[in-house]
N, C-alpha and C positions, 0 to 999 in steps of 0.2 A: 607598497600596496598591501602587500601581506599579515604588515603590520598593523595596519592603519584598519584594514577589516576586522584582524582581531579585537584591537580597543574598540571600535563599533559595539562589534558581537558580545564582547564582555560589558563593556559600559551601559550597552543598554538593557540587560540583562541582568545586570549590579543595580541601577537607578529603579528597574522596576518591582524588583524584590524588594527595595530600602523604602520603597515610596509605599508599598504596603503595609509594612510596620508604621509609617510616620504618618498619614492619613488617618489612621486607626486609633493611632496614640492623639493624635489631637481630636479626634473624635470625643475620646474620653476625659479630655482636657491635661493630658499628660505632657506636664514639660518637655521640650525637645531642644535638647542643650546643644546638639552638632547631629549635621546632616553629610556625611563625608563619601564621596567617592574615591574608593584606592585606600592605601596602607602608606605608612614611612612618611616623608616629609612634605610639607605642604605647598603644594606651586598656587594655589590660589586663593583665597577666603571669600566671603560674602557675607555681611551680618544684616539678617531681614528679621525687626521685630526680635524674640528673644532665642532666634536660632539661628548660630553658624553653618554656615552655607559651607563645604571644604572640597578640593579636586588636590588627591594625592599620588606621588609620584609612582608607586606599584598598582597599577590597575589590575589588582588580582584579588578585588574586593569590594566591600564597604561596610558603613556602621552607622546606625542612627544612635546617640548617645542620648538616654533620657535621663530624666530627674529621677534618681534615687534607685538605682537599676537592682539596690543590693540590702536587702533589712538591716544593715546598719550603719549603713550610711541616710537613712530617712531617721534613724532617730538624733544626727549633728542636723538638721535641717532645720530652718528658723521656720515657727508656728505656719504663717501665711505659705509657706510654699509646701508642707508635709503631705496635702490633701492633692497636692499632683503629683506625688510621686509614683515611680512605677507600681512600686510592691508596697505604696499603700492602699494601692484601685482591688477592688471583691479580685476573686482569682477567676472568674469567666470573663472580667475585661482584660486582664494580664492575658490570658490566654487567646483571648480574639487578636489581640495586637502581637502576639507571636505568630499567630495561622497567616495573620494578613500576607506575610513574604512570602512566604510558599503559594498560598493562594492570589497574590498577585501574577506568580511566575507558570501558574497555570491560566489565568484569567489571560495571558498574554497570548498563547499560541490561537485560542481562542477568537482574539481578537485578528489573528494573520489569518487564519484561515476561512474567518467570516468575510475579510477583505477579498482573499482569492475568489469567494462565492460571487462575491459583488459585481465582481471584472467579468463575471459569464453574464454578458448584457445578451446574447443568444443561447438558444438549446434545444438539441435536438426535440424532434415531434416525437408523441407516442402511438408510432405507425410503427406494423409488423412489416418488418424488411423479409424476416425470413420463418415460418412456425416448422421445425423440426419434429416429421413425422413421428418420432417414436415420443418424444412429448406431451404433457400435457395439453396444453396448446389447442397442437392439432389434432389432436383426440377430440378437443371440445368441439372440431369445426372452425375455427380460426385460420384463414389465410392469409396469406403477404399482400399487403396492400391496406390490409383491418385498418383502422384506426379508433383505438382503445379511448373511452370517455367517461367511461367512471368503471372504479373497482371497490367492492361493499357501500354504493351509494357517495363514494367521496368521487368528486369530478377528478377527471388526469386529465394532462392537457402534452405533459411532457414526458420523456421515456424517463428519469430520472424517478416521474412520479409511478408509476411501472413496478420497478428496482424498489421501492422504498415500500409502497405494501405488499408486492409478494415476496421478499427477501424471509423476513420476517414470520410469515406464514408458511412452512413448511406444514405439509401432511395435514391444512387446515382447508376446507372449500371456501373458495371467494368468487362472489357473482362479480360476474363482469362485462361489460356493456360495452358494443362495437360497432361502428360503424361500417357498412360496405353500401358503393354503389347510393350512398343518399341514405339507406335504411336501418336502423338499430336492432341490433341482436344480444340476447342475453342469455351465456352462458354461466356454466357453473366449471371452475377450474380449481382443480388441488395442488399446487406448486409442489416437485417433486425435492427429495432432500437431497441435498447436496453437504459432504463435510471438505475443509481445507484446513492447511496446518503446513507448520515451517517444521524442519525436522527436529528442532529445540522443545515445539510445543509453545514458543512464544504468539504465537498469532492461531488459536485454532478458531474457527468457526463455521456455526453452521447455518443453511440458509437451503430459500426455496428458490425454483426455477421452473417457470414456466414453457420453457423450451422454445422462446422468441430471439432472434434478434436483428439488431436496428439497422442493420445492413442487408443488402438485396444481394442474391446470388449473384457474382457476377458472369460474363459471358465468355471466360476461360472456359476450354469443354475437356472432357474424357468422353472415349468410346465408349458404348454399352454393347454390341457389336463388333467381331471382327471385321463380318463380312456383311455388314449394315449397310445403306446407302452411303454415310457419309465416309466411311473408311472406301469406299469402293472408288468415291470421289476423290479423293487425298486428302481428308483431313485426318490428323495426327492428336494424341493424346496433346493437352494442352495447346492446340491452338487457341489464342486469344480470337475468337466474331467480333470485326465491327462493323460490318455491314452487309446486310441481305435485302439484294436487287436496290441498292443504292440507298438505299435506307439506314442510318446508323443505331447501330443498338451498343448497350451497358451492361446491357442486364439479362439475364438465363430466361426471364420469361418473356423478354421482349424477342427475342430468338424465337422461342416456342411460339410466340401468337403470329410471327411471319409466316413460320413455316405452316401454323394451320392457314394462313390466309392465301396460303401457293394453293389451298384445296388440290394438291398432288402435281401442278406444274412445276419445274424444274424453275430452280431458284440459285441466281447466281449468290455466292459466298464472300466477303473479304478475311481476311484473317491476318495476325501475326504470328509467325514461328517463332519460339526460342530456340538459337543454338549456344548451346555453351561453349566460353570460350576459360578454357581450364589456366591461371598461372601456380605458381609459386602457393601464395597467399590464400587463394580462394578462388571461385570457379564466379565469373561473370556470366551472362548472358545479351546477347546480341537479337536483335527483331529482323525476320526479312516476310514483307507482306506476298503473300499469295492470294490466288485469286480460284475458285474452283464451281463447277457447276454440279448442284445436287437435286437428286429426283426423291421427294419424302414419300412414304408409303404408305397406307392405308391399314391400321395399326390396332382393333380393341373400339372404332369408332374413331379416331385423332390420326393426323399425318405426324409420321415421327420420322427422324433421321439417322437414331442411333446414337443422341450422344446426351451426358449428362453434365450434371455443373463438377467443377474437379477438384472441387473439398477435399474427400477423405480418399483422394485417388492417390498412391506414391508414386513421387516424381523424382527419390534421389534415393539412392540407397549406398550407404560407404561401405566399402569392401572390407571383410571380416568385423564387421559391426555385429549387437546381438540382434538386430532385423535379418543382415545378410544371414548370419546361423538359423535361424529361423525360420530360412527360406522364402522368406516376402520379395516379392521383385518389383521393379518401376513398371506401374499399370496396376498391382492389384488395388481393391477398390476394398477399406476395412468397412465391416459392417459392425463389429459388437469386441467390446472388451472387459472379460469375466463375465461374460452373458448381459452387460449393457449395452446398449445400443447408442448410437454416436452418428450424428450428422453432422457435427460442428468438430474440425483437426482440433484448436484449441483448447474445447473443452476433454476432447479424448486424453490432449496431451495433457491437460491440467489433471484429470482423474488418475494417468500413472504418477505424476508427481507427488500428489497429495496423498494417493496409496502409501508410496515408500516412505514418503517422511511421519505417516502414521506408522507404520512397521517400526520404524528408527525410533520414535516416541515410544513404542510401546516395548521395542528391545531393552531401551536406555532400562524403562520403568519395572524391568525384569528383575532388576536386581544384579547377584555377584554371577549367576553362569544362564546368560540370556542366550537364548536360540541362535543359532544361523538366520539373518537375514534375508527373507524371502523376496527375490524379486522377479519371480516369472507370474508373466500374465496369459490369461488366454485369449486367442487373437482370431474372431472369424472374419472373412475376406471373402471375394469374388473375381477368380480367375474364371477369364474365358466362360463367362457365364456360368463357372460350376462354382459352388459355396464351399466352402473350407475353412480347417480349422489349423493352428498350430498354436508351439507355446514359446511365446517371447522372454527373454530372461535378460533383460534390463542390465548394464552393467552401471554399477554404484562404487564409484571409487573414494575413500576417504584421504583429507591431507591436511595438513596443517598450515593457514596461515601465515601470516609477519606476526602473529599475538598467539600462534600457539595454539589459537582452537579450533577445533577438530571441525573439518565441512566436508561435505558431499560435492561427487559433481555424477549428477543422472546423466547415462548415456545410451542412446540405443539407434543413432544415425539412419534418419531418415528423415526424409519432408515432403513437404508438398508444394503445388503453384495451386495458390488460392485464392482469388481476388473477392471483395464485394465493394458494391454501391452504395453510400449512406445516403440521405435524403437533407437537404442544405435544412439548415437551424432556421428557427424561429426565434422572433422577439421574446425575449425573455420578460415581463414586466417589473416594475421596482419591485412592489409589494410582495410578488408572489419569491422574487429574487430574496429578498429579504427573511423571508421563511424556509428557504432551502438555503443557504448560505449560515444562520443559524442553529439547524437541525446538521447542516455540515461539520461545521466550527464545534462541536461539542460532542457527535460522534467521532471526529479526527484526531481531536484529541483525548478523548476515553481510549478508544485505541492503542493510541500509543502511551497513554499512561499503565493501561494494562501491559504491554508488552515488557516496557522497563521495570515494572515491579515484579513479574515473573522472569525477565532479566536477573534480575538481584536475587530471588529466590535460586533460581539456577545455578547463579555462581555460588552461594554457601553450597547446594551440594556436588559444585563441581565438574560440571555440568558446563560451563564457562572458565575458559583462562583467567587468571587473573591477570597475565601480561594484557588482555582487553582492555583493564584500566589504563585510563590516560589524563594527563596532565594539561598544565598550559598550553605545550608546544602541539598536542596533538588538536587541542580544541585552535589553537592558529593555525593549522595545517588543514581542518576541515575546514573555518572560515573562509581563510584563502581560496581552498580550490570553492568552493560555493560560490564566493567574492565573483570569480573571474569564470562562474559560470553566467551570471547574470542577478539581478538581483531578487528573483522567485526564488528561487535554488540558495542563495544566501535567508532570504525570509524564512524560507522554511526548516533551513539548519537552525535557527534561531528559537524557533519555534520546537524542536527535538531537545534540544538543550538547556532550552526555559523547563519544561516539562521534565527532565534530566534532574535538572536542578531543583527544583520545586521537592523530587519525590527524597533524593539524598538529604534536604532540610529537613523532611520530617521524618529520620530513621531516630530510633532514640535514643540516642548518642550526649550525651553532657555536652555543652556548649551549643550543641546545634539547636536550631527550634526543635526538634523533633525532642531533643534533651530537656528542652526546657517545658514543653508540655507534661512531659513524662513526670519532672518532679513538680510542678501544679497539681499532676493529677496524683501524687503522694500525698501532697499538702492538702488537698481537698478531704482526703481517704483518712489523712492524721487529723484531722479537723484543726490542725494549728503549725504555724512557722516549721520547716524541716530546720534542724543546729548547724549551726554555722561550719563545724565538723566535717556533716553529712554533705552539703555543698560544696567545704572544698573538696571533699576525693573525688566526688562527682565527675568536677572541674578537671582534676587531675586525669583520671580516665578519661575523660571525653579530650583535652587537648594533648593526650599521648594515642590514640585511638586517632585524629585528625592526622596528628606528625607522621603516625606512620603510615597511612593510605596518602599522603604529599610524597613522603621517600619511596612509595610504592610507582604512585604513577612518576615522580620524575624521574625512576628507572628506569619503567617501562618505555618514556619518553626517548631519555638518551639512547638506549640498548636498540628502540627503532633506527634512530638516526643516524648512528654510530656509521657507518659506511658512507652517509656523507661527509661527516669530518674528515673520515680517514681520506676519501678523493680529493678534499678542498684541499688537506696538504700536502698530500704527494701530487696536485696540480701545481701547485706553491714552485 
């Protein structure tokens, strides 16, 4: 099966690069002498019209073979066929029927990932689950429940469409229009700036954030009191509510509107406890429901109980960790990191990560004697109702891979129990599917086309192993496990690797397309034929420059693998 994915993955991968050259060439009315998938000898033919069909035995390739591929071979050509030759076509058709492979192999992932849009026949609604007080958002007046219906006059219908015009408008105002209760509201909101980045610098971006999201607090609590009503009752930091006076609830606010509706009678409680049960491996957790009676109190105008939703509450702390240094304990409740403020665990944890692998981006970009690596944060919290401050120091270990190149692993143990409630999808329409599945399909893959060609930029300077480079057997090895993950996970390897491919065609290398543009666009610059000379060294460079990046990755290849040979024979 291993196998069998691989030829898949390459085959259709070979077919669709080949088939953009050969499209393009008969476009232009360019003879097409053989249409071959694979190298070496031939297991099958096909003759359609004036072109050979061919399936060869090395699927480690292919070639579309046209008329007159070479200025001197067009002039042994008899009169009637000279005017289809390749290199007798202007040199912008030569050149369009060279881009076609590359750009067929990007047109591909395109077309996978326009499919993946298509299969989202639901999608979430553009309803505030949750507006995170220090945010935009809830600044404007926005609450949980909103339901958002147009932003700068364009209708939203869906959270996606949400994400898609405030991403893009950082530090920009957008009016936006919202429903509550039946009635429309229009405010004015600035999406706050947010930056992200891989410690490479391959992926950096930046984006706005309104300070929504599409899930509902859920009814996991933290104290806010020790000695509140409801700790007085017995309920514990993380009790899971599910029901008050028989009533079941989900959600943080469906809790809140009970206990206002006790108007201060005592309200019977359900709940779940976690106990942990500690092995070897990793620490489990166990449920035992309890039952408790709570009297709410009469609070600011509101009956309150004393407890909150248990987001940014810590609920684990490992021992001699840089949290435990730091002095954070299970219960404190973080309020702000480096003077941000944070109501969402995720996004706090996403801000230290993205911090340090900007530090690491901008160490790397230092030069020959770059700084110490800064990774202490400042960290204020809520003990016992008093506010506090301390400074967290992150620990960032470096290691080296099976290829050699240098990676990070961010530590600083701690976590939380943090549940929420999503709001079940809606119908997605064709039409409307259709425009977000396309606007998908071509941001997915710009993405990752950008990431690989600052891939490549990185490794000239070094920045990347070269053991990274990989061969056949690694491109079977990724197949495979994709293969026998399912076949999304295989589509979208395919899709990494078309784009992969696409960009190494057009490096300008002799023999590649990338080569072959490059001396078009000599020939254009000389206004006449390059010497036959001048093309061959070309040639010569460009297929000594292939052979040795082929002996590069089948090094890297075997040098992976090596320790399975050596098991398979001393299994022998």
């Amino acid at each position: 099966m291993s196998f069998l994915y691989f030829i898949i993955l390459i085959g259709v991968l070979v077919f669709v690069h080949e088939l953009g050259h050969f499209l393009v060439a008969r476009l232009f009315d360019v003879k097409v002498l053989r249409f071959a998938l694979g190298f070496g000898p031939t297991i099958a033919t096909y003759q359609r019209g004036e072109t050979e069909y061919a399936l060869c035995a090395l699927p480690l390739g292919g070639y579309v073979q046209m008329l007159g591929g070479d200025l001197e071979s067009v002039e042994e050509l008899p009169e009637e066929d000279r005017s289809r030759a390749l290199m007798a076509k202007p040199i912008w058709q030569r050149s369009l029927i060279i881009l076609a492979g590359p750009l067929a192999n990007f047109i591909l992932p395109i077309f996978i990932y326009f499919i993946f849009g298509m299969m989202q026949t639901t999608a979430p609604p553009a309803v505030v689950g949750q507006a995170y007080p220090e945010a935009p958002a809830a600044q404007a007046g926005m609450q949980a429940g909103d339901v958002i219906v147009e932003i700068e006059g364009k209708p939203v219908r869906f959270f996606h469409d949400v994400a898609r015009y405030t991403r893009p408008a950082y530090d920009q105002p957008l009016e936006i229009v919202y429903e509550r209760n039946g009635q429309r509201h229009t405010v004015t909101v600035t999406p706050a700036r947010f930056q992200a980045t891989d410690y490479l610098g391959l992926d950096q971006r930046t984006y706005g954030l309104i300070g929504m999201h599409l899930g509902t607090a859920g009814s996991t609590i933290a104290l806010t009191e020790h000695d509140g009503p409801a700790a007085r009752a017995g309920l514990a930091y993380f009790d899971h509510i599910i029901a008050v006076d028989g009533h079941p609830v989900q959600r943080f606010h469906e809790l809140e509107a009970r206990i206002q509706e006790s108007a201060g009678k005592p309200v019977e409680i359900q709940a779940l406890r976690p106990f942990p049960l500690h092995v070897d491996y990793g620490t489990f957790y166990k449920q035992r429901l309890i039952n408790v009676t709570v009297t709410p109190e009469h609070i600011d105008g509101s009956y309150d109980i004393g407890v909150t939703p248990s987001e940014m509450v810590i609920a684990q702390v490992d021992p001699d960790s840089p949290v435990a240094r730091a002095g954070l304990k299970p219960g404190d409740r973080i309020l702000a990191v480096d003077d941000r403020k944070f109501s969402s665990w995720s996004l706090m944890v996403s801000h230290i990560h993205n911090t340090i692998n900007q530090r690491i981006v901008d160490r790397d970009n230092a030069g020959d004697d770059p700084p110490p690596l800064d990774t202490n944060f400042q960290v204020a919290f809520l003990r016992d109702g008093e506010q506090l401050k301390t400074t967290l120091t992150t620990d960032v270990d470096s290691y080296q891979d099976q290829t050699e190149q240098v990676r990070y692993r961010i530590f600083n143990g701690w976590d939380s129990f943090r549940n929420s409630v999503e709001p079940e999808n809606i119908p997605h329409p064709f039409f409307s599917r259709v425009v977000y599945s396309t606007s998908e399909a071509f941001s997915q893959t710009w993405k990752f086309t950008r990431m690989m060609t600052l891939g490549l930029v990185r490794l000239a300077e070094g920045r990347v192993s070269t053991k990274s480079i990989g061969g056949p057997i690694m491109i079977g090895e990724l197949a495979a496990e994709a293969g026998r993950a399912g076949w999304e996970p295989f589509l979208e390897m395919m899709a990494l690797i078309s784009i992969n491919l696409a960009i190494l065609n057009l490096l300008p290398i002799p023999v590649l397309d990338g080569g072959q543009l490059l001396l078009f666009a000599l020939e254009a610059i000389k206004r006449g034929p390059l010497s036959f000379r001048t093309r061959q060294i070309a040639a010569y460079i460009g297929f000594t420059m292939i052979l040795m990046l082929m002996i590069l990755a089948f090094k890297n290849d075997i040098e992976r693998n090596w320790h399975r040979a050596v098991e398979y024979f001393e299994s022998r």
